[in-house]
N, C-alpha and C positions, 0 to 999 in steps of 0.2 A: 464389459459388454461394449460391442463397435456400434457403429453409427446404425439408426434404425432399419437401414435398405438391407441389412443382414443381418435382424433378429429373424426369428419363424416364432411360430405358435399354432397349436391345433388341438382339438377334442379327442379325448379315445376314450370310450365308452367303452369300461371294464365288464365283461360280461360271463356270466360261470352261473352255475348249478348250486345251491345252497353249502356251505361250508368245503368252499372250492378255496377259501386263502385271500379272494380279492380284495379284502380291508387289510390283513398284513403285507399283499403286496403294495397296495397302494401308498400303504405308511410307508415301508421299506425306499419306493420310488422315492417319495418327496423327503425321505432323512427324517422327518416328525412324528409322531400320532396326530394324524387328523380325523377318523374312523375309529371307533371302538371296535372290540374283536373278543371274541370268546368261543369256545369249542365248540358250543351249540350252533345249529344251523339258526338261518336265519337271521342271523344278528342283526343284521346291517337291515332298516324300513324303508330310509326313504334315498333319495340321489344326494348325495356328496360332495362336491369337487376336491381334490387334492389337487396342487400346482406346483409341478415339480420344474426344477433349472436344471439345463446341460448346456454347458456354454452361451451359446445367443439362441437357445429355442426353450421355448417356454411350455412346459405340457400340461394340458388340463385333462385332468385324470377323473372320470364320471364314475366313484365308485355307486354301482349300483345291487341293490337287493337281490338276489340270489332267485333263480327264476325256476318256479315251482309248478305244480298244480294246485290253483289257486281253490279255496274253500266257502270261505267270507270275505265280508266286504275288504277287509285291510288285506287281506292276503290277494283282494284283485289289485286293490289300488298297489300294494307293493309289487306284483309283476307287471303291471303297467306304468311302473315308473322306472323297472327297470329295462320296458322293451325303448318307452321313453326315451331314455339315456344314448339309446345307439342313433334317436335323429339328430341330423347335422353333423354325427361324428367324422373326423377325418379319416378313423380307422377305428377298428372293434378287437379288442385286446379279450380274446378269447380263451378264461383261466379254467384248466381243466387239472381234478383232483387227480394226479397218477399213482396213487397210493392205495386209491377205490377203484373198482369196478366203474365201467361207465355208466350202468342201468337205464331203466326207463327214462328218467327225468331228466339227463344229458342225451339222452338220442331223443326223446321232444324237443328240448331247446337248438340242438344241433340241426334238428328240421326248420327251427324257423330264421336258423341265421345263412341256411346254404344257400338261399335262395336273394338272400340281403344285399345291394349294390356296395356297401360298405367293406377297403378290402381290411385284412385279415391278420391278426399275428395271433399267434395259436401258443398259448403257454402252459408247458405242462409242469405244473407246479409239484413240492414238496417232493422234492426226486432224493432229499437224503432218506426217506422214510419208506421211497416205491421200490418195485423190484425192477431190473435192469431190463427184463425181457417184456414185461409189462410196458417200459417206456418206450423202448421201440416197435411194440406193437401199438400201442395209441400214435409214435408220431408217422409211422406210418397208413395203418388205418385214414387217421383224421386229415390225414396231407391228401390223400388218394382225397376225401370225398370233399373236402374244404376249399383246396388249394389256397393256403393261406401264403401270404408273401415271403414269412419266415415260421419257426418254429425253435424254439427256447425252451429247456428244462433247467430250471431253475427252483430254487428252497427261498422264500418268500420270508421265512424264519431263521436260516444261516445266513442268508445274502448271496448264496452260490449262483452265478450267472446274469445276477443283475446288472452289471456294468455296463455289459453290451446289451445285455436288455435297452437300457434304458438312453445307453446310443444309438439305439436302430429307432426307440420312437425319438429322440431330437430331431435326427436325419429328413426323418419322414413329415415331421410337421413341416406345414408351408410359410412361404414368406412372409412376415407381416411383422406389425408390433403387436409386440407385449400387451395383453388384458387386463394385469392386474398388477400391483408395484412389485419389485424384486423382492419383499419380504411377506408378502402377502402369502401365507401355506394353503389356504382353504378359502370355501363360499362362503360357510356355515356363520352364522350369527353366533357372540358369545351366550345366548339364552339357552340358542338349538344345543351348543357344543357343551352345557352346563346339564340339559336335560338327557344330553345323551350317557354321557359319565354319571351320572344315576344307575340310567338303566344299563348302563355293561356291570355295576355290582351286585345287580339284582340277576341278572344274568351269570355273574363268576358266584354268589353267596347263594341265591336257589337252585333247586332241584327242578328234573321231570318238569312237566310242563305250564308250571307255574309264570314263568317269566313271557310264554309268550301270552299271558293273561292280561295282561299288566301293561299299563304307561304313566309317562311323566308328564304333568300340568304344573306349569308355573306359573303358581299366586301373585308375588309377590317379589320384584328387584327392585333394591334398593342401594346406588353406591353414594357412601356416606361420604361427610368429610373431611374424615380422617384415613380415608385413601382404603378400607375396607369396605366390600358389598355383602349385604343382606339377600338371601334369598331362600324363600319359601316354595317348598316342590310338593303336589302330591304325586303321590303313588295312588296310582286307578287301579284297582281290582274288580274282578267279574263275580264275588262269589261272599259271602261273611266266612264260610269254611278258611278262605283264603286269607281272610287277616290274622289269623295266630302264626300262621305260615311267614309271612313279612314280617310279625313283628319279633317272634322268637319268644323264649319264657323270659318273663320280665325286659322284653322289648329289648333283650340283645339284639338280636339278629338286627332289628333297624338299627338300632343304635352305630352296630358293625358296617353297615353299607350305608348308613349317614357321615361314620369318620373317613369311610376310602372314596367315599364320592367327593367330600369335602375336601381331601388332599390333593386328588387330581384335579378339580374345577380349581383351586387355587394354584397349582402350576399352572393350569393354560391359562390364567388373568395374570399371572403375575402381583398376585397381591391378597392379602387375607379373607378369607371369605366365612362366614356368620353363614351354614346353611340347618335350615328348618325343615323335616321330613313329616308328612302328614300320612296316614291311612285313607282312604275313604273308595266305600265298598261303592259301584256302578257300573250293575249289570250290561249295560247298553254304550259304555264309552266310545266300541268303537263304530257308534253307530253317530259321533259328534264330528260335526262339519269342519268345528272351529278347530278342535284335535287336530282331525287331519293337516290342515294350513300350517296349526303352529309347529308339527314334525316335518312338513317340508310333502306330504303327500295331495295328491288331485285327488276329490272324492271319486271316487268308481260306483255308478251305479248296476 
């Protein structure tokens, strides 16, 4: 890196439709897992940062919640964190499934960003999987009603076209310094990023709609002094039907997404980690203030 008067740095507020790709592109950008990712919609609750490097520009990559019609409370507070995400952005990185159909829920969201002062890079993702004629009807289509600065197809999961993806945002971020240190990948606290790798095995190890039932509350961290951390998670459920479901016959199934959550939070510590998986059934979780803060969400009323 040169002298500070020609670093850049700026916001892009990843923005798409539920199980549009934008936590595997975000990982992809930044080279790490800093987002969990799983087939299911939804995945992704609350805002993210990822911080990717391109030479002297530094990008701050707003993974955000996949923008829906919202039901209850956490489904507002989750599209409000991801309309959230696009204030202040330099630019709104606009991730559209090319594999799917556009439907309802992308021509709502598509309503409320044509009209946005924020400009635009429009990405049609998962193109090893879409059809050909399909792609160039959406980037046509979407160019006509958007007019986005550029537009990119790209596989978010081979890495096809990421390169210049990911030089058009350097380019475009502005002048300035660096926000956060050259090794720094994310915002996320290691608790948030400990609770979140829970819930992506509950998420990969359940079915049907179990997992969006379901959160992570941390009891209890503990880093010892012998260079390994203790740490106690519950698992919230809405339902008693639903604890045999988590816990499996003879508490395999926890057992199963207590040993792969513990391998993952142990790579991103870099160091042994002692994790404790609880049950406990509450009807009303996501009706807890202090919840939403410790996931990273603004209460929605």
């Amino acid at each position: 890196m040169t002298d500070m008067d020609q670093t850049r740095c700026g916001l892009v507020a990843v923005i798409g439709a539920p199980n549009a790709g934008k936590s595997t592109l975000v990982n992809a950008l930044v080279g790490q897992k800093v987002a969990i990712v799983s087939p299911k919609a939804q995945t992704t609750r609350a805002k993210l940062m990822g911080i990717a490097i391109a030479d002297e520009a530094q990008i701050l990559l707003v993974d955000t919640p996949g923008i829906f019609q919202p039901r209850r409370r956490l489904d507002r507070a989750m599209v409000q964190a991801a309309w959230s995400g696009a204030e202040d952005a330099d630019l709104i990185l606009l991730v559209i499934d090319a594999a799917a159909k556009l439907g309802e829920r992308v021509e709502a969201m598509l309503a409320n960003i044509e009209d946005r002062p924020e400009p635009i890079i429009l990405v049609l993702n998962k193109v090893d999987i879409a059809k050909k004629d399909d792609l160039l009807a959406y980037a046509s289509r979407l160019s006509e009603r958007l007019n986005p600065q550029h537009v990119f197809m790209v596989s978010a999961t081979s890495g096809d076209g990421l390169v210049d993806l990911k030089a058009t945002l350097a380019a475009a971020m502005p002048e300035g310094p660096w926000h956060f240190p050259e090794d720094q990948l994310s915002d996320a606290t290691d608790r948030m990023v400990a609770a979140e790798l829970t819930r992506e095995q509950i998420y990969n190890q359940l079915h049907a709609e179990l997992p969006y039932s379901t959160a992570i509350e941390i009891e209890k961290w503990e880093d010892r002094k012998d260079g390994s951390t203790v740490i106690h998670q519950q698992i919230l459920i809405e339902r008693d039907s639903q604890k045999a479901i988590v816990l499996g016959k003879g508490g395999a199934r926890l057992k199963s997404i207590g040993a792969a959550a513990r391998e993952a939070i142990a790579e991103h510590l870099g160091r042994k980690v002692h994790l404790f998986l609880h049950v406990k059934v509450n009807p009303r979780w996501d009706e807890d203030r202090s919840l939403y803060r410790d996931i990273g969400l603004e209460w929605a009323d």
